[in-house]
Each structure stands twice: as structure tokens, then as C-alpha cells.
N, C-alpha and C positions, 0 to 999 in steps of 0.2 A: 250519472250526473244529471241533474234536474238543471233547465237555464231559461229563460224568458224571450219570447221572439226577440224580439231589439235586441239584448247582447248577443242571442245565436246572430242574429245580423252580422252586427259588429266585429266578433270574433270567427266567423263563419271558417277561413283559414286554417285557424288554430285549431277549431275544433274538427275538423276532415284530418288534419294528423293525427289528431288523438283517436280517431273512429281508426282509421289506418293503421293502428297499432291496436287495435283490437277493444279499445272502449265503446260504448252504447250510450247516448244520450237523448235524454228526452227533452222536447223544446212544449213549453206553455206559451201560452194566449190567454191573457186576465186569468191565470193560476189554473187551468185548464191543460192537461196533455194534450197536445195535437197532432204533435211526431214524431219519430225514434230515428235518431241519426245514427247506423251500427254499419260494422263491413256486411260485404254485399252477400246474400242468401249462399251463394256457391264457396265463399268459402265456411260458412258455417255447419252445410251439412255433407260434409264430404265420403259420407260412408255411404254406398248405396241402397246398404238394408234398410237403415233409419229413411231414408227416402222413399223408399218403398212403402216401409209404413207407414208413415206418413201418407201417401196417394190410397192406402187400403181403408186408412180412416176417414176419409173422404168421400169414398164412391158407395156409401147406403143412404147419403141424404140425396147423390146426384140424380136429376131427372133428366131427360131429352125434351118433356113437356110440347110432345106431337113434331120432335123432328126425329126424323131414321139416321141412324148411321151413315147409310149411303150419302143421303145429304149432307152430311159434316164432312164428307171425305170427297163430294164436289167440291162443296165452298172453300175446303183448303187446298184444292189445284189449281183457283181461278190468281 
């Protein structure tokens, strides 16, 4: 369902039940997509292979771009 900020406003309610049951909606701004209202990421990928692959397609563009490991593994005990 395609719907326009002001009635996703409007109808905001309505539409959180119907993403709760498993629909997707897209909200415009002057005929532009700007956001996808859908249930939340954990329940749509709940197989952990697809997850996985998903992370394997990922990591040949990722850089550190001059941080070490070590450091990311400070910064996340601080």
C-alpha cells in the first residue's frame, strides 16, 4: 500500500495494525517514497543461514579505514 504523509498521520493507528499483521507500507511526501512501514527486521529474517548470508554479502565492500580491531573492541567496553 502506497499512502501520503498526512493520511499516514491521520490513520497512523490503523495502519501499525495492519503492518502487525504482516503488511508493508510505503508513506510519500509530494509523490516521493520516503518510508516503509513493515513488522520489525527479527521477525522477517528468522532463519539464521539467510542471516548469515546476508552479513557475508556485506563484509567485501567493509573497510576499518585506519581503525584496528583492537580499537573497536575498546570502544565497545567503554
Amino acid at each position: 500500500m502506497i499512502l501520503g504523509l498526512s493520511d499516514a498521520k491521520t490513520h497512523f493507528c490503523a495502519l501499525v495494525e495492519r503492518v502487525a499483521r504482516g503488511e508493508e507500507i510505503t508513506i510519500t511526501k509530494r509523490g516521493v517514497a520516503v518510508a516503509v512501514l513493515g513488522p520489525v527486521a527479527v521477525r522477517r529474517y528468522k532463519d539464521p543461514k539467510l542471516v548469515a548470508e546476508r552479513i557475508r554479502a556485506l563484509r567485501p565492500g567493509a573497510r576499518l579505514k585506519g581503525v584496528s580491531i583492537r580499537q573497536l573492541i575498546e570502544e565497545g567496553r567503554r
